[in-house]
C-alpha positions as CSV (number, residue, x, y, z in Angstrom):
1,X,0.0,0.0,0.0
2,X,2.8,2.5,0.7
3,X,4.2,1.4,-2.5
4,X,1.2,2.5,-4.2
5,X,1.1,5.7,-2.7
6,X,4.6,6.5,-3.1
7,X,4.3,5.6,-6.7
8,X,1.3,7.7,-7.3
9,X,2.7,10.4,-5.7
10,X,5.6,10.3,-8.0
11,X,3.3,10.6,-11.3
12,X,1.5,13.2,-9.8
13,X,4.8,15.3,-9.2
14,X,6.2,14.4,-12.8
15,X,3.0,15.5,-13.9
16,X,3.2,19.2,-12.4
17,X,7.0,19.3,-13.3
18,X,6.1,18.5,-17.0
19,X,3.0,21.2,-16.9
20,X,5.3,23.6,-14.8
21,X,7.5,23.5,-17.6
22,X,5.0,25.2,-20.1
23,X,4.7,28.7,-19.4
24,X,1.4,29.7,-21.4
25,X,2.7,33.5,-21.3
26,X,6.5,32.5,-22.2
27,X,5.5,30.4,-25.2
28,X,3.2,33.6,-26.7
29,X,6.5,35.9,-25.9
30,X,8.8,33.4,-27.7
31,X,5.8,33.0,-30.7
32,X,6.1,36.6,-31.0
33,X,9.8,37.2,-30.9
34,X,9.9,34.9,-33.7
35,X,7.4,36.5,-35.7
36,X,8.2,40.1,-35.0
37,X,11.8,39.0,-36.6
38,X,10.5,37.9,-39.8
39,X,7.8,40.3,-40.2
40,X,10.9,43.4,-39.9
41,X,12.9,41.7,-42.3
42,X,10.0,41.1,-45.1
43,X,8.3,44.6,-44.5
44,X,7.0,44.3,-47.8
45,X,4.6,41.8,-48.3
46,X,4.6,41.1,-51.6
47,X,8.6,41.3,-52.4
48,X,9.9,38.1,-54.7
49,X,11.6,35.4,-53.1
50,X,14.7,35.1,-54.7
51,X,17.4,32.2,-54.0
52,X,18.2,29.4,-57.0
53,X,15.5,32.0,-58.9
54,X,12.7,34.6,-58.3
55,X,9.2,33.4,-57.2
56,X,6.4,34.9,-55.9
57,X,5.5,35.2,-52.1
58,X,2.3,33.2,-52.6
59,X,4.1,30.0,-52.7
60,X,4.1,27.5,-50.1
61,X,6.4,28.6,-48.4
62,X,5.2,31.3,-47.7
63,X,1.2,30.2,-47.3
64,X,3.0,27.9,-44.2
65,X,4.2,30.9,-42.6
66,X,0.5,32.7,-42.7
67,X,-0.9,29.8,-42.0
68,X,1.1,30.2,-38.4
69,X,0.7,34.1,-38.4
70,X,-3.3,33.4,-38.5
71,X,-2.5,30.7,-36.2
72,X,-0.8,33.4,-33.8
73,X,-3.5,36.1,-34.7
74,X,-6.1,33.3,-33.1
75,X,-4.5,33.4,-29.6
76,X,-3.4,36.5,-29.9
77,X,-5.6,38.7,-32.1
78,X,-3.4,42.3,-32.9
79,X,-4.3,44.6,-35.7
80,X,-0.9,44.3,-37.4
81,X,-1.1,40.5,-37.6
82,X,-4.2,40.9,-39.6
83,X,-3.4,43.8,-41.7
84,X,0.5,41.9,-42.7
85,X,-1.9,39.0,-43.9
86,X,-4.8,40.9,-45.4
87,X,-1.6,43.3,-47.4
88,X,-0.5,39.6,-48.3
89,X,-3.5,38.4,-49.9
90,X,-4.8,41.8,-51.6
91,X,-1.5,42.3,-53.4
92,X,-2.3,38.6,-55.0
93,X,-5.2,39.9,-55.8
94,X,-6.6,36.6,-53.6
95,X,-5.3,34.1,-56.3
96,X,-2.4,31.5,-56.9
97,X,0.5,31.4,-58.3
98,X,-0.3,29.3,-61.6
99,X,-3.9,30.7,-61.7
100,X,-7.2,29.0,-61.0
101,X,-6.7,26.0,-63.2
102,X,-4.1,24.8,-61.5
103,X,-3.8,21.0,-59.3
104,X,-1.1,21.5,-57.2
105,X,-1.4,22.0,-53.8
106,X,2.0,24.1,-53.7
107,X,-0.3,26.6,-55.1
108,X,-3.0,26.5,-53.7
109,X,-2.1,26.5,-50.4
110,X,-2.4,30.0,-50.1
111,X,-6.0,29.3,-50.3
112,X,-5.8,28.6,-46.4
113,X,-5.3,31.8,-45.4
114,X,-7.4,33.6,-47.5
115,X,-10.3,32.0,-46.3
116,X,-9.6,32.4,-42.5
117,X,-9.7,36.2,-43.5
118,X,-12.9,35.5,-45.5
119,X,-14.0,34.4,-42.4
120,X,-13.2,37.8,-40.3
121,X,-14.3,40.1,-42.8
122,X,-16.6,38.3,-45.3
123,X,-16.4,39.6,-49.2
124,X,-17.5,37.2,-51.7
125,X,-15.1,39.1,-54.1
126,X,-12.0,37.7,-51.8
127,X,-12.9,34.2,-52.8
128,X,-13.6,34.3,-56.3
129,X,-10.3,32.6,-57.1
130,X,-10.6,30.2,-54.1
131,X,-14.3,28.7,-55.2
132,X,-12.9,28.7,-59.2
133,X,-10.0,26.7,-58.3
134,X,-11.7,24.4,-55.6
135,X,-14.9,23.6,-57.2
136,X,-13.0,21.8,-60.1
137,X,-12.3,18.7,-58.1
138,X,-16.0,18.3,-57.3
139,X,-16.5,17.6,-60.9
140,X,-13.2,15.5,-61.9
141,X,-12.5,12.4,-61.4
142,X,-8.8,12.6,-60.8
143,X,-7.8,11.2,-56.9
144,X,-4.2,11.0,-57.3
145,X,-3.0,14.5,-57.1
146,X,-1.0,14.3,-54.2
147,X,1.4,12.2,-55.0
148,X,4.0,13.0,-52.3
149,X,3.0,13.7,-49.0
150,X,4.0,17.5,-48.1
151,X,1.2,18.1,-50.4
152,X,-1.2,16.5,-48.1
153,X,-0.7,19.7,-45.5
154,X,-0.8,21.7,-48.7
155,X,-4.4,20.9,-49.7
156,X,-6.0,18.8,-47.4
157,X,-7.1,21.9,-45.2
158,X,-8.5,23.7,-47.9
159,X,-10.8,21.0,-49.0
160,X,-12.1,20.8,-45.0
161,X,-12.3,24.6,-44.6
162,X,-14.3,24.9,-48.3
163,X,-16.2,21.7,-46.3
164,X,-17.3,24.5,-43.9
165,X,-17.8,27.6,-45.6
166,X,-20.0,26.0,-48.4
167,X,-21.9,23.3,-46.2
168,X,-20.7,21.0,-49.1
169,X,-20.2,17.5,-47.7
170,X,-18.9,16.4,-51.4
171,X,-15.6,18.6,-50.3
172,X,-15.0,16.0,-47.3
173,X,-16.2,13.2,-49.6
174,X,-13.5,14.0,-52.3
175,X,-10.7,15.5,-49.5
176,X,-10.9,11.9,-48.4
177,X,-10.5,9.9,-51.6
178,X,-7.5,11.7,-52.2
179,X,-5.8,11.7,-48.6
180,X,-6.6,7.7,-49.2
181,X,-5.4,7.3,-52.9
182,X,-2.2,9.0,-51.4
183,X,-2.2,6.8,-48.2
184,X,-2.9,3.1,-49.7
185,X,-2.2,3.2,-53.9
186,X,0.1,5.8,-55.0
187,X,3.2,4.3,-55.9
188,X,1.4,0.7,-56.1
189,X,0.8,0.1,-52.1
190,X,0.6,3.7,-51.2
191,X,2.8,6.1,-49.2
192,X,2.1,4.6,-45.8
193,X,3.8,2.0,-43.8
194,X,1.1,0.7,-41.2
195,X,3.7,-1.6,-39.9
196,X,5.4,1.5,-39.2
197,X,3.6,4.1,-38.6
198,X,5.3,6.4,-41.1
199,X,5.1,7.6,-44.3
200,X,7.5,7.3,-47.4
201,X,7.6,10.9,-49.0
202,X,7.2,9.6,-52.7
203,X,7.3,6.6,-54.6
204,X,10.8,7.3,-55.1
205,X,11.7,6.0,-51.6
206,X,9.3,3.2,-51.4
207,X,11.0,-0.1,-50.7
208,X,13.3,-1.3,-52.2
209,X,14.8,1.8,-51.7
210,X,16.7,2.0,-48.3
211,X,18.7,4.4,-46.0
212,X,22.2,3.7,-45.5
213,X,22.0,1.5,-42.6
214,X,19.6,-0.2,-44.6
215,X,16.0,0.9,-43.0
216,X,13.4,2.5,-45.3
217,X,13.4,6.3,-45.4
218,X,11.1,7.9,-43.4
219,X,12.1,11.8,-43.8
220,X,11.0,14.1,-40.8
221,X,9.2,17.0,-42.5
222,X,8.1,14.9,-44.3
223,X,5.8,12.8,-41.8
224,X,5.7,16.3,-40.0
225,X,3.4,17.9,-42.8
226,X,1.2,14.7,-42.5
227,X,0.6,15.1,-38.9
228,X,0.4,18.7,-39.3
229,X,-2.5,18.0,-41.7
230,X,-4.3,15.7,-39.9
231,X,-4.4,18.1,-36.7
232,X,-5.5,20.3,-38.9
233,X,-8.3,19.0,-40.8
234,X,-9.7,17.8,-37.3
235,X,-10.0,20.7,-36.1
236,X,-12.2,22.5,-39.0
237,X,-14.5,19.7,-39.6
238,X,-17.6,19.5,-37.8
239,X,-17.4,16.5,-35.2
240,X,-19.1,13.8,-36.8
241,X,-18.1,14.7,-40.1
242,X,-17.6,11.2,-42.0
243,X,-13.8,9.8,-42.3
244,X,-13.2,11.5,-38.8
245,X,-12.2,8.3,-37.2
246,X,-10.0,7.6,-40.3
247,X,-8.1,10.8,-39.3
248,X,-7.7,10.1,-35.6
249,X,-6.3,6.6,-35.9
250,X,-3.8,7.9,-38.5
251,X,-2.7,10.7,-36.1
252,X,-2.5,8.2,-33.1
253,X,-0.3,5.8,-35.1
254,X,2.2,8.3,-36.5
255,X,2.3,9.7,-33.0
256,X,3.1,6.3,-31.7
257,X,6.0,5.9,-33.9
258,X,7.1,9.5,-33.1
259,X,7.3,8.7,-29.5
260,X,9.9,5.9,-30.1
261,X,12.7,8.0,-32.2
262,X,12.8,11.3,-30.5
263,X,16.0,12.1,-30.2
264,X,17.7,12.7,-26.6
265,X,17.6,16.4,-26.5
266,X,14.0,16.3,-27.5
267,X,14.2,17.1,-31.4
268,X,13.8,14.2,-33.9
269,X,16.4,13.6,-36.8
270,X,15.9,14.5,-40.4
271,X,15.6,10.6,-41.2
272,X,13.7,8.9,-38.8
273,X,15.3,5.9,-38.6
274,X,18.6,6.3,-39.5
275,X,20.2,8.5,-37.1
276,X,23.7,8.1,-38.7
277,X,22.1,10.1,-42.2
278,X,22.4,13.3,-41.9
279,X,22.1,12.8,-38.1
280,X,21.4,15.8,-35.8
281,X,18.5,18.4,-34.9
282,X,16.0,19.8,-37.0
283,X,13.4,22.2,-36.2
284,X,10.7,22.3,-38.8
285,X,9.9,18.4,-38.5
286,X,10.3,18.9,-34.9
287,X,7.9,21.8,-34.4
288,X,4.9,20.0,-37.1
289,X,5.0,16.8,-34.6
290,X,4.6,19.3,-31.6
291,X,1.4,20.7,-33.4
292,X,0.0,17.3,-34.2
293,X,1.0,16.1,-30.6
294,X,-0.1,19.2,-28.4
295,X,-3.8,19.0,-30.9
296,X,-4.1,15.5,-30.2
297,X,-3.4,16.0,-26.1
298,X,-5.9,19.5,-26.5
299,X,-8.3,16.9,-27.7
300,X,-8.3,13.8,-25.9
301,X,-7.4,11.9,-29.2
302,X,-3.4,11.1,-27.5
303,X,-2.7,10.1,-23.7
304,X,-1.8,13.9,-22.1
305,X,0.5,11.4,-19.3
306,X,2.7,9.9,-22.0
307,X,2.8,12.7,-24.7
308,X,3.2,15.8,-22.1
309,X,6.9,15.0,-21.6
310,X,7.3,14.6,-25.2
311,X,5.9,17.5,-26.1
312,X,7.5,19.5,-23.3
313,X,11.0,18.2,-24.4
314,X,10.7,18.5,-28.1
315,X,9.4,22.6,-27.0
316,X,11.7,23.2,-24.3
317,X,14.4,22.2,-27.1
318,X,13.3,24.5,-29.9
319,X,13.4,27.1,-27.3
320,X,16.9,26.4,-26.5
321,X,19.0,25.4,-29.1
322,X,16.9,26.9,-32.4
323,X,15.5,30.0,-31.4
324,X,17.9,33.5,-31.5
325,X,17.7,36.4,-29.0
326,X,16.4,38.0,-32.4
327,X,13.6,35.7,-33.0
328,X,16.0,33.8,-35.6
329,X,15.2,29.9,-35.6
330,X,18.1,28.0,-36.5
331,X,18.4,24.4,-37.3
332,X,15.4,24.4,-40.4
333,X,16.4,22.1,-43.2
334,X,16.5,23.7,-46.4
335,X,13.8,23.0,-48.9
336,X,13.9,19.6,-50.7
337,X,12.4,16.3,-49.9
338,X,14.9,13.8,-48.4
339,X,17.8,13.8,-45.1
340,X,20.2,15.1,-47.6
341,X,18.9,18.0,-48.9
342,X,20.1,21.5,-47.3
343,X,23.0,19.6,-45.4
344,X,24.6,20.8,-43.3
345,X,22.6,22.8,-40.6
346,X,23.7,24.7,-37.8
347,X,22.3,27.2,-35.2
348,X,23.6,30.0,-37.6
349,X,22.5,28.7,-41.0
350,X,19.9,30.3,-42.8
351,X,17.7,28.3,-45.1
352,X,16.9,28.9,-48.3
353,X,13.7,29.6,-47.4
354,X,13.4,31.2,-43.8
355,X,9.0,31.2,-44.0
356,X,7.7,27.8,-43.7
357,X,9.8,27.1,-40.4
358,X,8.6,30.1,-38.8
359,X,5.2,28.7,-40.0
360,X,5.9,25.0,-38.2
361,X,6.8,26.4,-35.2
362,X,3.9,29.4,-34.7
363,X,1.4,26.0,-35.3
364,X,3.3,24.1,-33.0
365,X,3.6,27.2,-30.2
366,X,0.1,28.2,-31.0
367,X,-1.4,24.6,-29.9
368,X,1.2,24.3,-27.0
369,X,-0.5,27.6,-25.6
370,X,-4.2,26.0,-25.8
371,X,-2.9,22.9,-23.0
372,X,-4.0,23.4,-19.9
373,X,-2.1,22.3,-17.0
């Protein structure tokens, strides 16, 4: 009986040392630094992106970073958030990058944002491009559009939030059909390893193909956009909303097989099962597991006992070791789609891109700050 108690006591400490460990007010501070260090350097909203070549700032990248801004904007709603992401969208005129007609979800992405400010200041003029380009795959047949998974954060949410706005259930019908083309047949068997847990990126890296040490290749930002999109899509359908079970399962699994490669210091590896690739921190798969972790705790879909001190460790370490008295993030893979791409990374190195990490970790920060201790 004193066993018992001592043991009970125990979790019941650990517990208050993990929750004592989130400071709701500190994560909003380090959010904003963060933020306020991107927004100085990219005063104007609609400059090109220039690195290998000059692209537009409605490309992914950049509709992952508003994605976190309006993320931010929901916990913490300031005027200037807004107007940086309403400036964003009316100098695109509301559209995308290869125009209406296009089927990638690289380009449509953007679409996210725009309808979250739809939503806070309705104009059906704002989504004339949105509805054009979405109400296309109501009518084709096509399912196998994304065929690698970063494009499943890409689109996935905008097919749930068009779900919403238009009371259409044929958006969840045909958002699903496509998640599960990607999931079980692209590629032959599809892109996900239930044995695993974990998702290939392609059908380049399906097996045979291997990592050096011979496991299959199971790329961190990868598997973090997956999560990422699952969180997300949970939390804009309506509860009850067909395939909702689908999601949850999916989210519990790749959390369960998150769980059991985090690295020591709390961030995960760029391959997730070889640590000798590439081996070392990374923030941007780091930060999308916290969002689909902390979302899953917020909403009793994961155990808060056994992810808390996952979540606090992988946060606690983003804080530490990636995050700049500036509000710089260091340690974000370049762009690209395997371990090796963007190697080497340091606390000093700047991407290519410096948007779409900033974007992973306002999600992740902005879902840490909803748990409640």
């Amino acid at each position: 009986m004193k066993n018992s108690s001592l043991l009970m006591f125990l979790i019941i400490c650990s517990q208050l040392s993990f929750a004592q460990q989130i400071d709701r007010d500190q994560v909003l501070k380090e959010m904003e630094l963060a933020n306020a260090y991107f927004m100085q350097k990219w005063l104007d909203v609609g400059k090109t992106i220039i690195t290998n070549k000059e692209r537009p700032s409605n490309i992914w990248t950049r509709g992952v970073y508003y994605e976190g801004l309006m993320a931010l904007h929901e916990i913490m709603p300031k005027d200037e958030y807004y107007k940086y992401a309403l400036d964003w969208a009316d100098f695109h005129e509301w559209g995308f990058r290869s125009g209406n007609e296009t089927r990638n979800a690289d380009d449509y992405c953007a679409a996210q944002t725009y309808i979250d400010l739809y939503n806070l200041q309705p104009n059906p003029e704002k989504l004339k491009n949105t509805r054009a380009c979405m109400q296309k795959f109501l009518v084709t047949p096509q399912t196998g559009d994304w065929d690698w998974i970063d494009a499943i954060q890409m689109g996935m949410p905008v097919f749930a939030k068009m779900g919403v706005l238009e009371g259409d259930s044929r958006y969840y019908e045909k958002m699903y059909k496509m998640y599960m083309d990607t999931r079980n047949s692209i590629g032959g068997n599809g892109l996900f390893n239930e044995k695993d847990g974990l998702w290939w990126r392609d059908a380049d890296f399906d097996p045979p193909y291997t990592e050096p040490n011979g496991e299959d290749s199971y790329w961190s930002r990868g598997n973090g956009w997956v999560i990422g999109a699952l969180a997300k899509v949970l939390s804009i359908i309506p509860e009850g909303t067909a395939h909702e079970d689908q999601y949850k399962k999916d989210l519990e699994a790749m959390a369960e097989a998150l769980v059991k490669v985090q690295r020591k210091d709390g961030f995960w590896n760029v391959s997730l099962h070889d640590e000798s690739h590439f081996g070392g921190k990374e923030l941007s798969g780091t930060a999308l597991f916290v969002y689909g972790m902390a979302y899953g705790v917020n909403n009793g879909i994961l155990d808060k006992e056994k992810y808390m001190p996952v979540i606090t460790k992988a946060w606690n370490a983003m804080i530490k070791e990636s995050l700049h008295e500036n509000g710089f993030l260091g340690w974000v893979q370049s762009t690209g789609k395997e371990p090796k791409d963007g190697q080497p990374l340091s606390y000093e190195k700047i991407p290519d891109f410096e948007d779409y990490g900033l974007g992973c970790f306002l999600l992740a920060g902005a879902e840490v700050y909803r748990i409640q201790s």
